[in-house]
LODOFI-886306 format. One record per residue: residue in three letters; x negated, y negated, z of N, C-alpha, C, O in turn. Coordinates in steps of 0.2 Angstrom, whole numbers, padded with zeros to 4 digits, always signed. Each point is the difference from the previous one (the first is absolute). Example, Ala and Ser with C-alpha at 12.3 -4.5 7.8 and 13.67 -1.06 7.14 Angstrom:
2
Ala-0066+0028+0039+0004-0006+0000-0004-0006+0000-0005+0001+0003;Ser+0007-0006-0007-0004-0006+0001+0004-0005+0003-0003-0006+0001;
This chain:
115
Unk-0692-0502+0541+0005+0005+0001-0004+0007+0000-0006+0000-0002;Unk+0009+0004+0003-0004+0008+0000+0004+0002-0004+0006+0000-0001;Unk-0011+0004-0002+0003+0004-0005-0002+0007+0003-0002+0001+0006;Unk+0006+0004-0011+0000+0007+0002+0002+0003-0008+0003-0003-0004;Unk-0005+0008+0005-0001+0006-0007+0003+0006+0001-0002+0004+0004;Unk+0009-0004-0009+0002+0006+0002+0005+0004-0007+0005-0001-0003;Unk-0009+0005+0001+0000+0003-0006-0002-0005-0007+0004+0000-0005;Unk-0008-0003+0005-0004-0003-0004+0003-0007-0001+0000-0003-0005;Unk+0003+0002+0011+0006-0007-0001-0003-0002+0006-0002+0003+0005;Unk+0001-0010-0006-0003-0007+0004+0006-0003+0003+0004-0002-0004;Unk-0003+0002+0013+0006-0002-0001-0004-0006+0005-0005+0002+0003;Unk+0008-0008-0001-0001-0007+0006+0004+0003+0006+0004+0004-0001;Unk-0005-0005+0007+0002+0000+0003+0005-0007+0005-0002-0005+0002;Unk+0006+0007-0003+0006-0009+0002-0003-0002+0006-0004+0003+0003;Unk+0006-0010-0003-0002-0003+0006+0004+0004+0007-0003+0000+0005;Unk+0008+0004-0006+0004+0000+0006-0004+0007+0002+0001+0001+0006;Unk-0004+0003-0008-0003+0007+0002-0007-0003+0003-0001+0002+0006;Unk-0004-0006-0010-0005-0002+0003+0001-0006+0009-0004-0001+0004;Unk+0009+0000-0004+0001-0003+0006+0003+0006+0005-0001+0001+0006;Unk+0005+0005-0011-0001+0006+0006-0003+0001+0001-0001-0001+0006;Unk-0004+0004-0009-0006+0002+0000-0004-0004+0007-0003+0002+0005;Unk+0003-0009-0007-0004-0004+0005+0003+0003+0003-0001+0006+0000;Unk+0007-0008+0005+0002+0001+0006+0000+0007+0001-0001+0001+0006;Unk+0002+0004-0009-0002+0006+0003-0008+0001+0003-0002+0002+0005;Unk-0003-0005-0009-0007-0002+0002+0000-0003+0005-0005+0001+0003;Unk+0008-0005-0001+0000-0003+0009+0000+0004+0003-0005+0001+0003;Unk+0012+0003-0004+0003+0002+0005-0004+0003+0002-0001-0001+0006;Unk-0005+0006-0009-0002+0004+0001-0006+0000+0002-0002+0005+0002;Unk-0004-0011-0002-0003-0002+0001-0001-0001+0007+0005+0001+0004;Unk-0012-0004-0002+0000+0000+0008+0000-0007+0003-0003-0002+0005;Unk+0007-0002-0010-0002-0006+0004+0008+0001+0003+0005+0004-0002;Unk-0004-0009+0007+0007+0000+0005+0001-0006+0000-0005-0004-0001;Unk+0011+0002+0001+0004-0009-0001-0002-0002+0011+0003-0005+0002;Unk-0006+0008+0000-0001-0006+0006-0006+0000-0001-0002-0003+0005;Unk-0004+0004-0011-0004-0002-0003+0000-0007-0004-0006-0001-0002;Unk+0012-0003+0000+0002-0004-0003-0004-0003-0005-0003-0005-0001;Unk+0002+0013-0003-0004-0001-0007-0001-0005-0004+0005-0001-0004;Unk-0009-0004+0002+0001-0006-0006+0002+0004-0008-0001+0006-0002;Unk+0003-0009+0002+0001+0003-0008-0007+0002-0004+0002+0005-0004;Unk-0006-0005+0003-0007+0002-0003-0001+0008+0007-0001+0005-0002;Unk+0002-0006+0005-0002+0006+0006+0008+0006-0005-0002+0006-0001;Unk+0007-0008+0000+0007+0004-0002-0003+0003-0007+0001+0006-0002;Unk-0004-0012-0002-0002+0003-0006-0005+0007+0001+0000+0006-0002;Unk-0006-0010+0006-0005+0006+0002+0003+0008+0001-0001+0005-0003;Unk+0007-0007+0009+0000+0008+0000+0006+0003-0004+0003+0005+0001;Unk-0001-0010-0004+0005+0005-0007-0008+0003-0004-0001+0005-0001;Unk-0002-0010+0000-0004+0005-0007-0006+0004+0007-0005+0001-0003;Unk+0006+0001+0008-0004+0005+0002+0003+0005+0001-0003+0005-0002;Unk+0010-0005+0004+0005+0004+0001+0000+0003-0007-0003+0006+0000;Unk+0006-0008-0008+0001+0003-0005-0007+0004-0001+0000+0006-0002;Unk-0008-0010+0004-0004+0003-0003-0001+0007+0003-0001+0005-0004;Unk+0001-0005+0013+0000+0006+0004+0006+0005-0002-0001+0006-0001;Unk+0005-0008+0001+0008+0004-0001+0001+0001-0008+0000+0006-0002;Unk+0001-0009-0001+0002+0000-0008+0009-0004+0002+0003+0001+0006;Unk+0001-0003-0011+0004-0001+0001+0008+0006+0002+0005-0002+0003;Unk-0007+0007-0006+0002+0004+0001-0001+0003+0007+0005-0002+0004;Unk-0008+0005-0001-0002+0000+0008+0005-0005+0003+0005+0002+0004;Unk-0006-0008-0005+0003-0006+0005+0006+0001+0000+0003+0003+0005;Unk+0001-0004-0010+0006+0006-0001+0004+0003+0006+0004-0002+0003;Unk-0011+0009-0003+0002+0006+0002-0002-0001+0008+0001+0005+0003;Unk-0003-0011-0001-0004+0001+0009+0007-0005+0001+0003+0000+0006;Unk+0000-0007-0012+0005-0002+0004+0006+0006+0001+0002+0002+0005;Unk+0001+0001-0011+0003+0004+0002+0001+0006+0006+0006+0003+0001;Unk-0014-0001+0001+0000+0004+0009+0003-0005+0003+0006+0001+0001;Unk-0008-0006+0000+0000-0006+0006+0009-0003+0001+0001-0003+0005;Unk+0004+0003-0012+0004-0002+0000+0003+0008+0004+0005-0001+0004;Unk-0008+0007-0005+0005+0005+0003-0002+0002+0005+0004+0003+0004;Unk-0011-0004-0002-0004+0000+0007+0005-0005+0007+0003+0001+0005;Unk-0005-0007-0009+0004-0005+0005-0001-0008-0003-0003-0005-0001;Unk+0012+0008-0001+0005-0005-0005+0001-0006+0003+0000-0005-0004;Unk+0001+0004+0010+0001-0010+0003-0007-0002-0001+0000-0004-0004;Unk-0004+0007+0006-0008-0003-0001-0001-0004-0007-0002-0006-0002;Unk+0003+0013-0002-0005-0001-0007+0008-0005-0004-0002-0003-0005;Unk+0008+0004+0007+0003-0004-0002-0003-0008+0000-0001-0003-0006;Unk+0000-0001+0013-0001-0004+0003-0008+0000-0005+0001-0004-0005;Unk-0007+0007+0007-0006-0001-0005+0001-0002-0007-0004-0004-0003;Unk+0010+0007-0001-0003+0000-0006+0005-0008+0000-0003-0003-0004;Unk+0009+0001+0007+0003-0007+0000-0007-0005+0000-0002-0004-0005;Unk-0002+0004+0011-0005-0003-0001-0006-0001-0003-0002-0005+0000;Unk-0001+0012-0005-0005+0003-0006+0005-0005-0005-0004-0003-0004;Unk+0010+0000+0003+0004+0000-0006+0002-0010-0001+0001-0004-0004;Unk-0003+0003+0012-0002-0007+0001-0005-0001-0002-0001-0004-0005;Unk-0003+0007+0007-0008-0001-0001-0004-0001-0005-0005-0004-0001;Unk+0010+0010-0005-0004+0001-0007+0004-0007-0001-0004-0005-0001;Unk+0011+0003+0000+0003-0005-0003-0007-0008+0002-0002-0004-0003;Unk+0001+0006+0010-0006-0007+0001-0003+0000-0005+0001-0003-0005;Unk-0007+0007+0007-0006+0003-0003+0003-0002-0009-0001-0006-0003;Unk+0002+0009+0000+0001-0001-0006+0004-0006-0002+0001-0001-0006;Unk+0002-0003+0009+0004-0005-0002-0004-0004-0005-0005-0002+0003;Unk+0006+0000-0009-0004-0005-0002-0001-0006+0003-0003-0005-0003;Unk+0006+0003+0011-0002-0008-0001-0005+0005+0009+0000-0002+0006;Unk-0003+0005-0008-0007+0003+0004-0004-0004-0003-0002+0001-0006;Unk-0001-0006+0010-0004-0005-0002-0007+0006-0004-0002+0005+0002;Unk+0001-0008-0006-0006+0003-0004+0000+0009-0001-0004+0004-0001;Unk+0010-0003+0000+0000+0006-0004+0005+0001-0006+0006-0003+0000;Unk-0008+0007-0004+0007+0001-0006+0000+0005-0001-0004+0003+0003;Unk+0008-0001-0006+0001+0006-0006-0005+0000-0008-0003+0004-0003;Unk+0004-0012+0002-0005+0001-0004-0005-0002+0001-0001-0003+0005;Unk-0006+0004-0012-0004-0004+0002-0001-0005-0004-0005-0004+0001;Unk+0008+0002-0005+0000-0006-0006+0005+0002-0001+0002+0006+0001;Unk+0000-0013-0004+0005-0001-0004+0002+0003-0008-0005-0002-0003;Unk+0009+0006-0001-0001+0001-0006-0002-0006-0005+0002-0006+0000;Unk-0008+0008-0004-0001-0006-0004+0006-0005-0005-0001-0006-0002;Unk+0007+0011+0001+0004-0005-0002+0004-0004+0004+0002-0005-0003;Unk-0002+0007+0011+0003-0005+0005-0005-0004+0004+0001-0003+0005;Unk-0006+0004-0007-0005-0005+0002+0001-0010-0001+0000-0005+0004;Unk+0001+0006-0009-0001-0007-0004+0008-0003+0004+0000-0006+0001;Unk+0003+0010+0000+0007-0005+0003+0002+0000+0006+0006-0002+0002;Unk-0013+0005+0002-0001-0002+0006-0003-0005+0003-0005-0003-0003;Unk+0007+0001+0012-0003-0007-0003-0006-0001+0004-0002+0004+0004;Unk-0002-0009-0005-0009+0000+0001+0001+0002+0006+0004-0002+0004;Unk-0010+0005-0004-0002+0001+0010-0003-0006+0001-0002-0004-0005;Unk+0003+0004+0013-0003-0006+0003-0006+0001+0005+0001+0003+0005;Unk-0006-0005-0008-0004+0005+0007+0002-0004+0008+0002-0005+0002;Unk-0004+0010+0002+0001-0001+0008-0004-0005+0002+0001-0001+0006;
């Protein structure tokens, strides 16, 4: 989760802002869906995008683009909002949200099998 600091208060950020977030970093990003991104290429350029732009920027370039030209960026961001849902889906073979298991939920989980 991301945190943020705002007058000396630590706040998390919910799951549903950081998937805006992502999806605003598609949009805004230079890859195009007839590029038929893999999901590792969708992650890349959300975190190029947030790094290049900040989240905030992304924001503000979808917002031109929805008052620029509204069918378009309509249509992109429906696509951006597939993509992150792929890309992030936990059954994305070898990636998570976490990286371990909590050590209390470890133990009642059941043995790995190697491949």
């Amino acid at each position: 989760m991301f945190l943020s600091q705002r007058r000396g208060m630590v706040r998390a950020m919910s799951p549903l802002n950081v998937t805006a977030t992502r999806c605003e970093a598609l949009f805004v990003s230079a890859i195009q869906d007839s590029d038929e991104p893999s999901p590792e290429q969708v992650r890349a350029a959300v975190l190029r995008a947030i790094r290049d732009y900040g989240a905030r920027n992304c924001v503000a370039r979808v917002a031109q683009e929805f008052g620029d030209h509204p069918d378009a960026a309509v249509a992109r961001m429906r696509w951006a909002r597939d993509e992150i849902q792929r890309a992030y889906s936990p059954r994305t073979r070898g990636w998570s949200t976490r990286t371990a298991p909590h050590p209390m939920a470890a133990s009642a989980l059941p043995p790995v099998k190697a491949a």
